[in-house]
N, C-alpha and C positions, 0 to 999 in steps of 0.2 A: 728719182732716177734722172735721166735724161730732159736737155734745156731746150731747145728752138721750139718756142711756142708753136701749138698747134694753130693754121691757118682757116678760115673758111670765106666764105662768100654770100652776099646775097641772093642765094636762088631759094625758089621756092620748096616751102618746107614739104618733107615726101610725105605722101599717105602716111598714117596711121599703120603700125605694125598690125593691130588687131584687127584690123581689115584689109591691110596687104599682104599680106604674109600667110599666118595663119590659118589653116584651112586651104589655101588657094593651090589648087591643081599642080601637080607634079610636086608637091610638098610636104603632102601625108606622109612619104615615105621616110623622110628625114623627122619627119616630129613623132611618127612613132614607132622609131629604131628603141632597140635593146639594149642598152651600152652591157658589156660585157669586161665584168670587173676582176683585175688580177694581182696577187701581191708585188709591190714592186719595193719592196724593201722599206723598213723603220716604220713599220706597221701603215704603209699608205699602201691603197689601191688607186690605179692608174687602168686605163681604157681608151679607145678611139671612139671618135666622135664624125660620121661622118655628115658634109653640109658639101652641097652645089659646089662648083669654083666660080659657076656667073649664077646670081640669082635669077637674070633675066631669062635664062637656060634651063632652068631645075632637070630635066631631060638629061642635061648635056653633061660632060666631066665634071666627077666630085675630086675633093680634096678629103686627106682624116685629119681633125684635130687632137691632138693629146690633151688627155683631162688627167687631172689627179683627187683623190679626194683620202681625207684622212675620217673616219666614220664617227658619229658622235659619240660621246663616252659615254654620258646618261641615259636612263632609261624614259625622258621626256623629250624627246625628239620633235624640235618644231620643223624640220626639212634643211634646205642647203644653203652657205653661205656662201655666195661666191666671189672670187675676190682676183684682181689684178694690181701687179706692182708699180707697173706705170711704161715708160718709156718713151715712145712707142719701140717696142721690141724687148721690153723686159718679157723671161719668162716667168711664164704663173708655176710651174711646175718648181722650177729651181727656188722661186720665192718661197712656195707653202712649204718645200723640204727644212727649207731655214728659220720662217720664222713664226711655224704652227703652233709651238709652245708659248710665243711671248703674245696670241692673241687670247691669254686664257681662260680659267677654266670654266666659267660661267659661259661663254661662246662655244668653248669646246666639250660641255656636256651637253648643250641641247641640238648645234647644227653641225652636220656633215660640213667640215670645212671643205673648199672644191675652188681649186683655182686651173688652169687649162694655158697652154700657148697660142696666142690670139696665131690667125692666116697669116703668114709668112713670119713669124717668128719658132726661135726652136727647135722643135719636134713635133710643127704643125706644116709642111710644106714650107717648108724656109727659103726665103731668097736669101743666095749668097753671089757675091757680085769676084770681091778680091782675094785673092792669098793671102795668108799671114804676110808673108816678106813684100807683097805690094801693098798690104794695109800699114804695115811701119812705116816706109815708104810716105803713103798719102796722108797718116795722121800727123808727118813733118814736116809739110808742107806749110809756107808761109802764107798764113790767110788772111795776111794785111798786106799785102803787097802796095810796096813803094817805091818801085821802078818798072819800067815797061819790061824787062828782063821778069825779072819777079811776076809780074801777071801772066809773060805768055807763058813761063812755067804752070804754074795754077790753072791757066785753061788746056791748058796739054794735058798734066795731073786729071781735070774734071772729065776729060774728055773718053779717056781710058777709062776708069771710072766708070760711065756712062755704058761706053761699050759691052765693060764686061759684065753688068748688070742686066743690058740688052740680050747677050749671048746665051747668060748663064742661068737665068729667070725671067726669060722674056712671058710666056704665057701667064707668070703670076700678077705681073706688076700692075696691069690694068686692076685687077682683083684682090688687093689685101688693104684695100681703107677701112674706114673706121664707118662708115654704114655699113659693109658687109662684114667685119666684127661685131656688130650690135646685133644684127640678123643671126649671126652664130649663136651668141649667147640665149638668144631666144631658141633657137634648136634645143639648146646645152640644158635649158628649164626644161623643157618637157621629158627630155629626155631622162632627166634625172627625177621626175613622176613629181615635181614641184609646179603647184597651179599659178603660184606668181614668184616673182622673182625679190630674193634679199641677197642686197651688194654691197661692198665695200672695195671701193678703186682709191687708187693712190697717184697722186700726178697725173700723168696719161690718162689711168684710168679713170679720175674722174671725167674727163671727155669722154670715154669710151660712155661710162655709165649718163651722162646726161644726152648722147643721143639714143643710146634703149630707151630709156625713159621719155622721150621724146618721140619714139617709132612706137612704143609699147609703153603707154602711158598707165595703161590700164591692169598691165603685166607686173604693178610694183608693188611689191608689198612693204619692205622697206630696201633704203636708199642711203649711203654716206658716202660721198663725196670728199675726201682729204686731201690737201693741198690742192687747190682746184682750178682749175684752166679757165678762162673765162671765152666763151666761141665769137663775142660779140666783137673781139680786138681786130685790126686789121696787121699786114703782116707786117709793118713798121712800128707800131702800137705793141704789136707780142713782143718785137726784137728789141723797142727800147725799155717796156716793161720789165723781161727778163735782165737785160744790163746791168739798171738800176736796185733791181733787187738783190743778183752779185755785189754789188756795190755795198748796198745797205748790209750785210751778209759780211763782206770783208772789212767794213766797221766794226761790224760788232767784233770780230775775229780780232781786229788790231786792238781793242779797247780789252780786249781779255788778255789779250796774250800783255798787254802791260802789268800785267798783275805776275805774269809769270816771270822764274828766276832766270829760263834759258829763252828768252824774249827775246829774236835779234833787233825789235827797235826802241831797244832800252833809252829813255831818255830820249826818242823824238816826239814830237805830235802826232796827231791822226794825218794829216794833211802830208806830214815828211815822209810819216811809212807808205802813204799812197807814192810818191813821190819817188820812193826809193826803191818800189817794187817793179815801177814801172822801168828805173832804170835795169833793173836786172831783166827783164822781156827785151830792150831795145840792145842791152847786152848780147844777151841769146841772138836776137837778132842777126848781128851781125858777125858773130860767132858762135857757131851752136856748143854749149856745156857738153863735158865730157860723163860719161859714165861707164859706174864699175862693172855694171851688171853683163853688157855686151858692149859691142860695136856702136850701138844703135848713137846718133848726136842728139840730144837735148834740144832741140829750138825752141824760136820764142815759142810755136803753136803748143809744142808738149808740157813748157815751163806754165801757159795759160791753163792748157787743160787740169794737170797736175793741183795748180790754187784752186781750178774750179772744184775739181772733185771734194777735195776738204771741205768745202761749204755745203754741201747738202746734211752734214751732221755734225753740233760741235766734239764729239767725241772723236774727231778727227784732226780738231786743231792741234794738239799735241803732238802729230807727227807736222802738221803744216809748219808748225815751228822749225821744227827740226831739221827740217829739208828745205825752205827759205833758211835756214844760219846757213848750212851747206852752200846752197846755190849763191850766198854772199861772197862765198869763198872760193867759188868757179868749180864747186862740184854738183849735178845733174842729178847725182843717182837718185837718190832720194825724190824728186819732184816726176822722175821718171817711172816711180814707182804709183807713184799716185795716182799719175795719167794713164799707167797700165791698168790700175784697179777700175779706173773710169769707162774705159774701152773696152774692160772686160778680156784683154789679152790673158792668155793661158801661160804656163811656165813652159809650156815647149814651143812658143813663137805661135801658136795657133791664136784666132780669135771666134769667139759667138757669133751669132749673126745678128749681135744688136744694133751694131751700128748700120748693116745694111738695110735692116728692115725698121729701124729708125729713119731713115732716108725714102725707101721705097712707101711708105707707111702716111709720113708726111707729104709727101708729092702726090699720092693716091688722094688726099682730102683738100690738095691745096688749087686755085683757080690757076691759069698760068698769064704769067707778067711777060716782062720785058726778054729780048732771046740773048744769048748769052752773049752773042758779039755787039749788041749797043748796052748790055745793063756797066754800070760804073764799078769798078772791084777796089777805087781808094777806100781809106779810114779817114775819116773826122770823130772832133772828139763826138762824143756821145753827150746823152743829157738828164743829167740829173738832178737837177736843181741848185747848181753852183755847189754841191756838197762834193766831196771826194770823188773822185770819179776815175773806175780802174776798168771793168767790164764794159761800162758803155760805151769806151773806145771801141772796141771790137766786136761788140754786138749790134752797134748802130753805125752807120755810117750820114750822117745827118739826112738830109730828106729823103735819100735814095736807096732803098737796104736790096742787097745782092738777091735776086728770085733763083732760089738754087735749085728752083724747079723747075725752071723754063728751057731744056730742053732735055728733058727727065723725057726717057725711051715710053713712055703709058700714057693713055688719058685718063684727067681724073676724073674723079666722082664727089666734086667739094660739098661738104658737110655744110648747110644751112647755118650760119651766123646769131638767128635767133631761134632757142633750144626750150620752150615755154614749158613741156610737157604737160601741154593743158590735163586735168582730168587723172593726174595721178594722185600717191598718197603720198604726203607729207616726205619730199628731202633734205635729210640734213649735210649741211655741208659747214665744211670743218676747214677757219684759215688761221694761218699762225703768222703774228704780225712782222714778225723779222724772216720772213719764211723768204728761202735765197733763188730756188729753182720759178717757183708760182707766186710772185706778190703778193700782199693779204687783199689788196685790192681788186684783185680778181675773184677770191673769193666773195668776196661782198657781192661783186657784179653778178656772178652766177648764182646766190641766193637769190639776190631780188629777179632776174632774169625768170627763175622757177613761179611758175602757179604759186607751187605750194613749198617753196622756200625756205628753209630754217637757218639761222646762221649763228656755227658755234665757235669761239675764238679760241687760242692759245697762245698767250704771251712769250715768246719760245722763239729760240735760232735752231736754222737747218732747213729741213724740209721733211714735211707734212709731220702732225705731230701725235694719230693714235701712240704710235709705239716708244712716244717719249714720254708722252704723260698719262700719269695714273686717274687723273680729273677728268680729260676727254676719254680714256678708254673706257671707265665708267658711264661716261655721258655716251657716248656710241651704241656701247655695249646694252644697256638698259635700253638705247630707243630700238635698238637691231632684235632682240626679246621680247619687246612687248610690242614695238609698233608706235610708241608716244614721242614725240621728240621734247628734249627741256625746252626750255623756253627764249624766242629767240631774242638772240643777243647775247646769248651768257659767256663769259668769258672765264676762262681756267687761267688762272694768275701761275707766271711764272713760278717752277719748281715744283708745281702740285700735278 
């Protein structure tokens, strides 16, 4: 899913769930609700989940979360598998509707598959801040600004923005981080008559799932971590991290797509097609591409977002083909299309509330930096090792990276930096070395970061790689069954 690393801080790690949480006054009543299960179509059942809106408050106004669960086939039932797509702001609901078949049958005969809309995503108390036609709008915005004209637009843009986040979800925003997602899930186990918790988080949700497991150490039964965040990074460390691994990601993209017959950089190097892409963005830039589909202009932001999206799977490169020959030619639509599928835009001008609770989500866990009239909004290149370099222009800005949280309408609640989960059971976490959104290096870091640590690889482009390969869904699947994890280090060699 979704790129801006998650952020955190050194403050001190919170209590222990098993003795914060649980049992503690005003709390019984959420741990042992009755969810209350109803068909909701293609043989799933779905229910409300209700949890506090301030834990500090348990008393005080709750919130309902929506839960989905598809029920296990077999007649050996180990309990519930839960699972999140990532984001922050993907929903679990829309996810397990899509892709409940391809986690098969061995997983889906013995556990209740059960995935849920984290606080402020979906059809869980959603923050929504814009309109469709002011999010077309602000997803067109230039976010490299390179004149003074250019930035005070962007801080106007950011400001509105702000406000209408402030207006429109002001009571949530304090309240939808990722400790009080973790605290949820733990309702969500008991509630589902499950004594410890088995997860599988993708992107995001591997954050999500390393701080449960870190509040409720003891609460794990099993754990897999795919594509995985690493909490130890600072916020210039996530931002050139993730660049770089766009980067590495549109390598590998350019090096395939040479193999192909509708290739537009037939016959140049890796270095020319970096080269020549970039001039298509400085293009856009200064003249936004036209498209067929509406009104809407192409900018450089949409033409960036568009490449990004094709990178989280190569089974996307084929159209990224397609719409880079286009966008050579001075037509948008195509790239325009891509950056809709990214932002999750609907065919009637409507959007999800990914992007806002992707925003709100991240500022609830993140410390706050510099305010927005001294932070710097130029572009320098980025840094990647003297290798090609497309992403890291615009995910980094060399020492300085933009705090797009600093004056976010909420105070946070920054998530702890060091995530040990002393005292749990054995995590596996799963990185794939060309992996575009989460660097494999992150992975590595959040293995060894765990107590109890496992680290499984995937030779593999895209991002996160249960559902590309048949070697790790194997490897998952057998440790999420029994509880054993293979052995760490093992690597699933590309194609298998």
């Amino acid at each position: 899913m979704l790129g801006v690393g998650l952020l955190a801080t050194a403050f001190a790690s919170p209590a222990r769930g098993d003795q914060a949480q649980a049992g503690k006054p005003g709390l019984d009543r959420f741990y042992t609700q009755q969810l209350s299960w109803t068909g909701c179509g293609g043989g799933f059942q779905c229910a409300k989940l209700t949890v506090p809106l301030d834990y500090r408050d348990a008393g005080g106004e709750t919130i309902q979360l929506a839960v989905i669960r598809l029920r296990a086939s077999g007649s050996k039932r180990i309990g519930s598998l839960v699972t999140n797509p990532g984001g922050p702001g993907g929903s679990g609901l829309e996810f397990l509707r899509d892709e409940s078949a391809a986690f098969g049958s061995a997983l889906r005969a013995q556990f209740d598959l059960v995935s849920f809309d984290p606080r402020g995503v979906g059809e869980s108390a959603p923050v929504r801040c814009l309109t469709g036609p002011e999010q077309d709008a602000y997803f067109a915005m230039d976010d490299s600004p390179e004149t003074r004209a250019e930035e005070k637009a962007l801080e106007v843009a950011d400001r509105k923005y702000l406000k209408a986040c402030e207006t429109n979800s002001g009571r949530l925003l304090p309240h939808v981080g990722t400790l009080d997602a973790a605290r949820d899930m733990d309702v969500l186990r008991a509630a589902l008559g499950d004594q410890r918790m088995t997860y599988l988080g993708f992107s995001y949700g591997t954050y999500l799932g390393a701080v449960y497991a870190d509040l409720f150490p003891k609460r794990v039964r099993a754990m897999t971590l795919d594509g995985a965040m690493d909490p130890a990074l600072t916020e210039n460390e996530a931002d050139e991290s993730q660049g770089a691994g766009f980067d590495v990601a549109y390598t590998a993209f350019v090096k395939d797509c040479f193999k192909a017959a509708n290739c537009p950089f037939e016959g140049r190097t890796v270095a020319k097609a970096f080269a020549e892409t970039k001039k298509l963005l400085k293009r856009a830039d200064r003249k936004a591409l036209p498209s067929s589909t509406d009104s809407r202009k192409v900018t450089e932001q949409v033409v960036l977002t568009g490449i990004q999206s094709a990178m989280y799977s190569a089974d996307s490169w084929p159209d990224l083909r397609d719409a880079l020959a286009e966008g050579f030619k001075g037509d948008g639509t195509a790239l325009q299309a891509l950056a809709d599928f990214y932002n999750e835009r609907r065919p009637d001008g409507t959007y999800s509330n990914l992007n806002d609770a992707f925003r709100a989500i991240n500022c609830a866990d993140q410390p706050r930096g510099a305010s927005a009239a001294t932070r710097p909004r130029s572009v320098s290149a980025g840094k990647n090792g003297g290798k090609p370099d497309l992403f890291g222009d615009y995910f980094t800005d060399g020492e300085d990276t933009t705090d797009w949280c600093a004056d976010w309408p909420a105070k946070p609640s920054p998530v702890p930096r060091s995530l040990p989960a002393k005292g749990s059971a054995p995590i596996l976490v799963v990185g794939m070395v060309r992996d575009s959104a989460t660097p494999y290096a992150q992975a590595k870091a959040l293995a060894r970061q765990f107590d109890s640590g496992v680290l499984l690889t995937f030779d593999g482009d895209g991002h996160t790689a249960f559902f590309q390969s048949g070697c790790v869904k194997g490897q998952v699947s057998a440790y999420l069954l029994t509880g054993k994890t293979p052995r760490d280090g093992t690597v699933c060699a590309s194609g298998t």
